[in-house]
C-alpha atoms as one frame of an Amber mdcrd trajectory, in Angstrom:
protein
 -81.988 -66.964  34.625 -84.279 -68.320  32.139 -83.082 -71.634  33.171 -81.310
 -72.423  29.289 -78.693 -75.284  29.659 -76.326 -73.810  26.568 -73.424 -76.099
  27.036 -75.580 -79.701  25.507 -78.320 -77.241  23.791 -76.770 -74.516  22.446
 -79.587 -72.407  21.118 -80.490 -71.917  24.701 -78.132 -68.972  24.643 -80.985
 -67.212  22.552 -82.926 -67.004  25.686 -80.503 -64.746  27.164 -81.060 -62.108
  24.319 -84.188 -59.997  26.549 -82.107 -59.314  29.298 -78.400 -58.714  27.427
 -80.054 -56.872  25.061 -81.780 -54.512  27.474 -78.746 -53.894  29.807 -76.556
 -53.335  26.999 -78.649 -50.685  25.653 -78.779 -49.082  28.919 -75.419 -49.124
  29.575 -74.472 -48.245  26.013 -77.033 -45.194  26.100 -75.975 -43.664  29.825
 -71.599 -43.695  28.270 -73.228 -42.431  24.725 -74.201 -39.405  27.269 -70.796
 -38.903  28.299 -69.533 -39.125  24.805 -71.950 -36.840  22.993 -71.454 -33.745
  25.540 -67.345 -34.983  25.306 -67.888 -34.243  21.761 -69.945 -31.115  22.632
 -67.808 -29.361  24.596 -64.406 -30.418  22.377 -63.324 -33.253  24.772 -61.727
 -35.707  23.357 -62.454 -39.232  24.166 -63.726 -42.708  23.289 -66.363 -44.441
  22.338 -68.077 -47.041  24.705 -65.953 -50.075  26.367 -67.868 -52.563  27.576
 -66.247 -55.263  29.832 -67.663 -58.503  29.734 -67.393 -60.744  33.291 -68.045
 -63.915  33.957 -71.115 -63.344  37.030 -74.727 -63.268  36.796 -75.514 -60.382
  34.977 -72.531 -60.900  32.612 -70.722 -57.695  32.614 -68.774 -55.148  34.976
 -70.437 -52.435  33.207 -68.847 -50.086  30.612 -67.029 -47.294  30.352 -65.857
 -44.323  28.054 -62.333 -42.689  28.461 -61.347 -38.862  27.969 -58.015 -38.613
  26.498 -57.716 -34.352  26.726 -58.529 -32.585  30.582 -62.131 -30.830  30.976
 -61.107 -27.382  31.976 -64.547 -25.627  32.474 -66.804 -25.966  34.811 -70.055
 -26.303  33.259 -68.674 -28.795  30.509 -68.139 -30.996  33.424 -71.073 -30.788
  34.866 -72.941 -31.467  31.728 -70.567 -34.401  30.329 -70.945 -36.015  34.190
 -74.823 -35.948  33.916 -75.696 -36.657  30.235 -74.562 -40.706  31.224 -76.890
 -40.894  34.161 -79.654 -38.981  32.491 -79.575 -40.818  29.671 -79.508 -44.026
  31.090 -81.860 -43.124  33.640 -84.941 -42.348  30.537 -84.025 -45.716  29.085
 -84.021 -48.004  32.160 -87.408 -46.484  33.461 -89.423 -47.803  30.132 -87.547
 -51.570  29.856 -88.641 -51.666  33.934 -91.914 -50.468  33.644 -92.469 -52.842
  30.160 -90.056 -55.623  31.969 -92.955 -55.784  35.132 -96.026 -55.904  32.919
 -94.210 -59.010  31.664 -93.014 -60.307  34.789 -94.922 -62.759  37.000 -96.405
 -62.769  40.753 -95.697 -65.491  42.845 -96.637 -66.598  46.584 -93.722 -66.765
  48.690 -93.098 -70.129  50.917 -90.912 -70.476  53.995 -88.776 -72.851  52.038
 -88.528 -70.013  49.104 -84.714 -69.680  48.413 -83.657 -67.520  45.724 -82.110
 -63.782  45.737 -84.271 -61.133  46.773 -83.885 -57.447  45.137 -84.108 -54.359
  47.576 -86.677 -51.288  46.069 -85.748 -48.474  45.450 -88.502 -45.423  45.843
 -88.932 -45.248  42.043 -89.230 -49.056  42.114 -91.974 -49.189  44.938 -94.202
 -46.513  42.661 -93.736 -48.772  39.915 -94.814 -52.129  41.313 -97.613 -50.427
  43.646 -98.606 -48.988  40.030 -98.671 -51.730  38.099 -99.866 -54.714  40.955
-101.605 -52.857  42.960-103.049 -55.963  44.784-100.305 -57.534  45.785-100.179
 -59.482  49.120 -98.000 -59.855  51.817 -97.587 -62.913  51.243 -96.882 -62.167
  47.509 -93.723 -60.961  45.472 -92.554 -60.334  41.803 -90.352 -62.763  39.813
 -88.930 -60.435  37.669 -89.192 -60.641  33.744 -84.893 -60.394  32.235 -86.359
 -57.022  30.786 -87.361 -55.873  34.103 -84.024 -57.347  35.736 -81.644 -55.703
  33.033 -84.057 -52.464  34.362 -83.670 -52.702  37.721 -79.631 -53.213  37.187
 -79.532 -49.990  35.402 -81.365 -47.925  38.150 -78.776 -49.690  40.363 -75.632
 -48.670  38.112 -77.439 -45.268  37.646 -77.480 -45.449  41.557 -74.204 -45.736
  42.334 -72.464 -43.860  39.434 -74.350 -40.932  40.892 -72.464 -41.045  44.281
 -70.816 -37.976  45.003 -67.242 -39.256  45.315 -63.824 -38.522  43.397 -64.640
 -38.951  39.754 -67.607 -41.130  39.600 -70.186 -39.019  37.780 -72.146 -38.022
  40.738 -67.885 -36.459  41.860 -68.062 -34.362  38.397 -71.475 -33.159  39.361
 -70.769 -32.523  42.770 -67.514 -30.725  41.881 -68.647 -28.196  39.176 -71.741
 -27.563  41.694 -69.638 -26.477  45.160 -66.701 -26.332  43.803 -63.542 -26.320
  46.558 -66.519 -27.563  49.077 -66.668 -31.026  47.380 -63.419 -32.513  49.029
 -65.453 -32.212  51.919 -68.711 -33.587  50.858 -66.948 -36.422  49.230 -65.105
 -37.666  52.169 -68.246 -37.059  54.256 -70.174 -39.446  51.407 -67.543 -42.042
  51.566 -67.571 -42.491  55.107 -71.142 -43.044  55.093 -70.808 -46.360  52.775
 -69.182 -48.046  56.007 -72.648 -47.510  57.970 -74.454 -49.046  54.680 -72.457
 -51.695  55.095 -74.547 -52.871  57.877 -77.240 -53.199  55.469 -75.728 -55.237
  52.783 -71.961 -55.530  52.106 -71.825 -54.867  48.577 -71.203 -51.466  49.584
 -68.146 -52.138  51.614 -67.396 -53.846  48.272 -68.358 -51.115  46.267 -66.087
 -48.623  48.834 -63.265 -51.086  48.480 -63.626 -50.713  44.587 -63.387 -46.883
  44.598 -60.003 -46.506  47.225 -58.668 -48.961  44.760 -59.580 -48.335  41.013
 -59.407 -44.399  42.172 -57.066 -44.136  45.421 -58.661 -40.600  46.937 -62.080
 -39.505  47.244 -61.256 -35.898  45.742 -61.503 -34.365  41.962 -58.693 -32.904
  40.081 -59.399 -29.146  39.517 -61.446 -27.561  36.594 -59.589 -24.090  35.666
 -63.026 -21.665  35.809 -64.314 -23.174  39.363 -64.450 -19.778  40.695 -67.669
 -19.223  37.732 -70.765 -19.411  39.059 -72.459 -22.156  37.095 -75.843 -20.607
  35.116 -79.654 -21.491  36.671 -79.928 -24.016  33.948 -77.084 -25.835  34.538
 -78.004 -25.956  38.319 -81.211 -27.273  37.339 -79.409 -30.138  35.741 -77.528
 -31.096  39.223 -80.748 -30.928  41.317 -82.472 -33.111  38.889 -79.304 -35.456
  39.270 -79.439 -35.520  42.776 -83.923 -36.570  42.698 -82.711 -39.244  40.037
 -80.198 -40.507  43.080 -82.954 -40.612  46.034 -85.557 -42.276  43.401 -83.059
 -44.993  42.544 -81.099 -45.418  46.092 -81.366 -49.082  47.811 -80.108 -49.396
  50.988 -79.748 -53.151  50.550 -79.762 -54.327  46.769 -79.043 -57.900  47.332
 -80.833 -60.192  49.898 -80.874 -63.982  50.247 -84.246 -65.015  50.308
């Protein structure tokens, strides 16, 4: 992205460092989440994977794995929201510090490149922090403001309510038997989005087959009504969701 040639000047790889950096830590601090309430709540499990991939942003994410079941129901909530959370308070400050660093440009009609959808949260931030800008006008993101938006976006769609995605443990440990339902109902609705940009028929086809059933394998206490506070934590999971949602994250300009 920052236009480094590292295979006759090496060094160039340096200029990567912003943006790896920044995602890294992101995506390190949202499965850190998941490992310190797995360590909480006497779930045993791993520390962070990440899986490096040869595509633009470099990686298909990261992951941690439990190794013993999570049998009550407000463990699971809390271990399923701690990653998004968590992630969520570090991606906001590399965006907002990432734009402040990042460039306005006037668009031409012979402007090719890849334009990012905007999210709410990202449409307060750029009104915020340009509040000028013309019509004519757009953002070249800074790589700290990139690796930001990508974690909004990975915030985004961990946070879908479907089978055990971390937005599935939250749903699950908040209605309980009801979620089968609501998952089913949420998957069907990434066909429609589909219309709007097909990486979430991608992103659907991903799910049937790294998971193979929108439902979540049972927690023994379901029938215990989770406490206020842990509520709290679900409803502030689900605002996180609308402020990062894009119906269309990737556009050729």
């Amino acid at each position: 992205m920052e236009g480094g040639t590292f295979w006759t000047h090496p060094l160039d790889l340096l200029k990567g460092i912003p943006f790896s950096l920044t995602l890294m830590l992101i995506l390190g601090t949202h499965e850190f989440g998941h490992f310190y309430y797995s360590q909480k709540h006497h779930v045993e499990a791993t520390l962070p994977y990440f899986i490096p991939a040869p595509t633009f942003i470099g990686t298909f994410g990261a992951f941690i794995k439990m190794k013993s079941p999570v049998r009550k129901r407000d463990a699971l909530l809390q271990i399923g929201a701690a990653g998004p959370i968590a992630g969520f308070f570090v991606a906001v400050p590399a965006l907002i510090i990432g734009l402040m660093m990042s460039e306005v440009i006037d668009l031409s009609p012979k402007f090719e490149g890849i334009i990012l959808g905007d999210s709410i949260l990202m449409k307060l931030l750029t009104v915020a922090i340009y509040p000028g800008l013309g019509d004519s006008q757009d953002i070249m993101l800074h790589p700290v403001a990139f690796a930001g938006w990508i974690g909004l976006l990975v915030t985004m769609l961990n946070l879908l309510p479907i089978g055990q995605l971390d937005g599935g443990h939250i749903a699950y440990a908040m209605l309980g038997k009801k979620h089968d339902l609501f998952a089913k109902i949420a998957f069907a609705a990434l066909i429609p989005l589909s219309l709007f940009s097909l990486n979430w028929l991608v992103w659907a086809i991903l799910i049937i087959v790294l998971m193979r059933t929108t439902s979540h394998p049972p927690v023994q206490d379901i029938h215990i009504p989770l406490s206020k506070n842990n509520k709290l934590i679900g409803y502030a999971c689900l605002v996180i969701f609308i402020l990062c949602f894009i119906p269309a994250p990737f556009q050729s300009g």
